[in-house]
C-alpha positions, 0 to 999 in steps of 0.5 A, spaced: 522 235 187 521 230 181 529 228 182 528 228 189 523 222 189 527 218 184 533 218 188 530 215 194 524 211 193 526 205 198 524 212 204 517 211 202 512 207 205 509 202 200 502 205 200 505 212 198 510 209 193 505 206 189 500 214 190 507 217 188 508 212 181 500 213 180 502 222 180 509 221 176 505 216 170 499 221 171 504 228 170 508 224 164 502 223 160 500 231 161 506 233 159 506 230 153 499 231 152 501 238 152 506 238 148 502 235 143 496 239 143 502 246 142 503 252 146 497 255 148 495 248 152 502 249 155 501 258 157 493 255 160 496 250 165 501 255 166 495 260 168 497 265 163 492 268 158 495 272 151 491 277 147 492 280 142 489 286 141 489 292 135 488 299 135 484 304 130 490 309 132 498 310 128 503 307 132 506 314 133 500 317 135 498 319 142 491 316 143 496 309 141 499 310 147 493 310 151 491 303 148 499 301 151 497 303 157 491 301 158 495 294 157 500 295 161 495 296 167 492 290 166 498 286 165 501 290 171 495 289 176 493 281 174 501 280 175 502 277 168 497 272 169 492 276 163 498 278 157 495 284 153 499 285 146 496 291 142 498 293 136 497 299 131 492 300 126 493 295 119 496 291 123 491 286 122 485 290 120 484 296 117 481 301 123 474 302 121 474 294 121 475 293 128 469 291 130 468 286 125 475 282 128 473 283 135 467 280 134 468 275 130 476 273 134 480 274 129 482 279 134 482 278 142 480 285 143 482 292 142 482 300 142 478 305 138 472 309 138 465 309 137 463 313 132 468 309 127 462 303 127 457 308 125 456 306 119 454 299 123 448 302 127 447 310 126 445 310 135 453 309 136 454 317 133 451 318 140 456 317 144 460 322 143 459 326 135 455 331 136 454 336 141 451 331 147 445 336 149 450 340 152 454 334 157 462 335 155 465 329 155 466 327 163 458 328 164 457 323 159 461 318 162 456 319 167 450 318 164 453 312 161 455 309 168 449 311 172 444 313 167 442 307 162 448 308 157 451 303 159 444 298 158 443 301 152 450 299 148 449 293 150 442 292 147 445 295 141 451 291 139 446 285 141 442 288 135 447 288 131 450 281 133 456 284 135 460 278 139 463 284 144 464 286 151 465 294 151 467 299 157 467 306 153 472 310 158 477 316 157 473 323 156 475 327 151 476 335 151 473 339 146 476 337 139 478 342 134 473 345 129 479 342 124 485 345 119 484 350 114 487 354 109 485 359 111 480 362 117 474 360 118 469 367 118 462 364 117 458 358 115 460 360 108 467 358 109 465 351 108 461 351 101 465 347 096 470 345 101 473 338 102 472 336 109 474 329 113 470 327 119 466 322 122 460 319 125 454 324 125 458 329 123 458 327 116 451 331 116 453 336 120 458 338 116 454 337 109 449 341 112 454 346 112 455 345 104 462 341 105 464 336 101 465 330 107 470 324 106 471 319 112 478 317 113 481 314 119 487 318 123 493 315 119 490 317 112 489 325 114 495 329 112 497 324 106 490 326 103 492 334 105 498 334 103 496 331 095 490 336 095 484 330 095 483 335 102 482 343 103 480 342 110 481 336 116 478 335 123 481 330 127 482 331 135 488 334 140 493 338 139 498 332 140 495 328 136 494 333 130 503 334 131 504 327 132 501 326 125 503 332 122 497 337 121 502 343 122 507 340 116 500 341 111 495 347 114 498 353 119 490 355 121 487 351 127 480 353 128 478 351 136 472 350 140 466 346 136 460 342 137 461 336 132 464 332 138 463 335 144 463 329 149 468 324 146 472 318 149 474 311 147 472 305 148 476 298 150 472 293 147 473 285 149 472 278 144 465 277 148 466 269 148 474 270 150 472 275 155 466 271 159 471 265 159 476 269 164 476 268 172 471 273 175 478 276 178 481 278 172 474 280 170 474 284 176 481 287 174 480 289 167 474 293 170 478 297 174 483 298 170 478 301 165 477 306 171 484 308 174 487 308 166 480 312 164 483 317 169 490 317 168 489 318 161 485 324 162 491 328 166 496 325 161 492 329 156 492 336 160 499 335 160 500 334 154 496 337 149 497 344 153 506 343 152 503 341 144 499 347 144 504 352 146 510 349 141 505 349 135 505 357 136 513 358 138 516 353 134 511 351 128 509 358 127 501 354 128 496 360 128 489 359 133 482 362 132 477 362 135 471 359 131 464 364 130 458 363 134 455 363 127 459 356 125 457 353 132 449 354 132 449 352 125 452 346 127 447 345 133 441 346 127 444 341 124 446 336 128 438 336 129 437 335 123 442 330 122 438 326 128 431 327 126 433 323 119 434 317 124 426 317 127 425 310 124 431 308 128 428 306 135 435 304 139 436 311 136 431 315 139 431 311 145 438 313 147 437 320 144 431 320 150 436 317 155 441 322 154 437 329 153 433 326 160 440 325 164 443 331 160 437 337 163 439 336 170 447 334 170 449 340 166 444 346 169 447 343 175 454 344 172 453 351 169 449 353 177 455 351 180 462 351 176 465 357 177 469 360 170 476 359 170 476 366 165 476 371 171 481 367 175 486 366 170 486 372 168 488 375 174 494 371 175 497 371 168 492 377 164 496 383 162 496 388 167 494 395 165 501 400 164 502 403 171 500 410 170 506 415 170 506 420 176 506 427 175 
């Protein structure tokens, strides 16, 4: 266009020659003003933004793929006008630092966890370690959405002057009680033992009388493998194979109350994220939905095909862990919190939560019929056919 009216200036009236003089000095000294000022100048007059994310998770990881998704969504739906880059965990910061880097800028947004900022503020335990009055996961994305949680997280993080924009999404199954050397029998299979957790499980599970170390998911089975953990919990039949749980224990114990109702959480820089456009805003939200549902089916495919090979191929033994486990862990998730009563976030959320959970799971347990009885119809071992006299 530019070649165009070089080429030819003597067609244009005088008037207009002089306007297009005037654009052509106006658009050199932009450029060069832009290519003084760098590249970042050049990206924002192009309506491009970049963002440079990081994950609390391993690069080979599923929950790591999930981050990826989420960004591929986001850069899909914008049309490349928002650009996210999401890196594993260590890659600028170590996992539990995430927050910290988010906050501050150092990182423009990321992929992890609520209960990796425990020890920020203990309240974020309750969005997702420990039993969740009974909610399972989904549910407490509900409550979250419709019933306050929301509000309430946003007064928590402003309490501890975190500069993030948080969208908590991805309901998790029930995790695993943990790997073990052995089956666990009884409450006394834990004394003594050394056990990875997080969050307010660190109480439940010393409650139980094991000795607790927090570590984040990349470090787990390096620790086992050199003896410094007798035992582990981490999350999922992909992830636990993903990561090598089965090169190191061959005992998985199912079902558990220590994070009953988890999910992830897609946190945003707050000064970077107000700065974009209301639609990419828009988008962003959106997209925390469509991928927070996605990633719940890709779940269901995978961890069940994960569960399976475990058995066929790695020679993985599933055991059932005893009531005896589970209701201590509920006695001991309620002294875990009732430590916390001069903690008034706590308390409040605490509150909201059991007020939403009263009604959301009698209405569940009411209405939602066992999948028990119709899948043993289907596939259950039919009686031997009675031989004919």
């Amino acid at each position: 266009m530019l070649k165009k009216f070089l080429k030819k200036p003597a067609q244009l009236p005088e008037k207009e020659s002089a306007s297009r003089r005037k654009f052509l000095t106006g658009a050199a000294a932009a450029t060069t003003g832009a290519a003084i000022a760098g590249f970042p100048m050049i990206a924002k007059a192009q309506g491009v933004t970049s963002m440079r994310w990081q994950s609390t998770w391993p690069a080979k990881d599923i929950f790591h793929e999930y981050a990826l998704d989420f960004a591929k969504k986001v850069n899909d739906m914008t049309g490349g006008e928002l650009r996210i880059e999401v890196l594993p965990a260590g890659a600028v910061v170590p996992a539990f630092g995430l927050l910290d880097a988010v906050s501050k800028g150092t990182l423009d947004g990321g992929h992890g966890v609520l209960v990796y900022h425990y020890g920020k503020q203990n309240a974020l335990a309750l969005w997702g370690s420990g039993p969740a009055y009974g909610m399972d996961a989904n549910t407490l994305l509900s409550w979250h959405k419709y019933g306050g949680g929301k509000e309430l997280l946003n007064k928590l993080y402003s309490s501890i002057g975190a500069n993030v924009v948080s969208f908590p999404y991805g309901p998790m199954p029930t995790q695993p009680l943990g790997w073990f050397k052995k089956p666990v029998t009884g409450v006394d299979s834990f004394k003594g033992l050394k056990f990875r957790t997080v969050g307010i499980s660190i109480d439940v599970f010393t409650a139980l009388g094991a000795a607790v170390n927090a570590l984040p998911g990349g470090e787990i089975v390096p620790a086992m493998d050199r003896g410094l953990l007798d035992a582990a919990e981490f999350n999922n039949a992909s992830s636990d194979r993903l990561l090598g749980f089965p090169d190191v224990s061959k005992v998985c114990m199912l079902q558990s109350y220590h994070q009953n109702a988890e999910q992830f959480e897609i946190t945003f820089n707050k000064t970077k994220y107000d700065a974009l456009p209301a639609k990419i805003k828009a988008i962003i939200e959106n997209a925390v939905e469509a991928a927070s549902s996605d990633m719940s089916w890709k779940a269901i495919h995978r961890y069940s095909q994960d569960y399976i090979e475990m058995q066929q191929k790695q020679g993985v033994k599933f055991y059932k862990t005893p009531d005896s486990v589970l209701q201590r862990q509920l006695t001991g998730f309620d002294a875990a919190a009732a430590k916390r009563k001069d903690n008034a976030l706590f308390r409040e959320i605490e509150e909201s939560q059991k007020k939403f959970a009263e009604r959301s799971v009698r209405w569940f347990l009411d209405t939602q019929v066992s999948p028990r009885m119709a899948y043993n119809h289907y596939f259950g071992k039919k009686p031997a056919a009675k031989k004919s006299a």
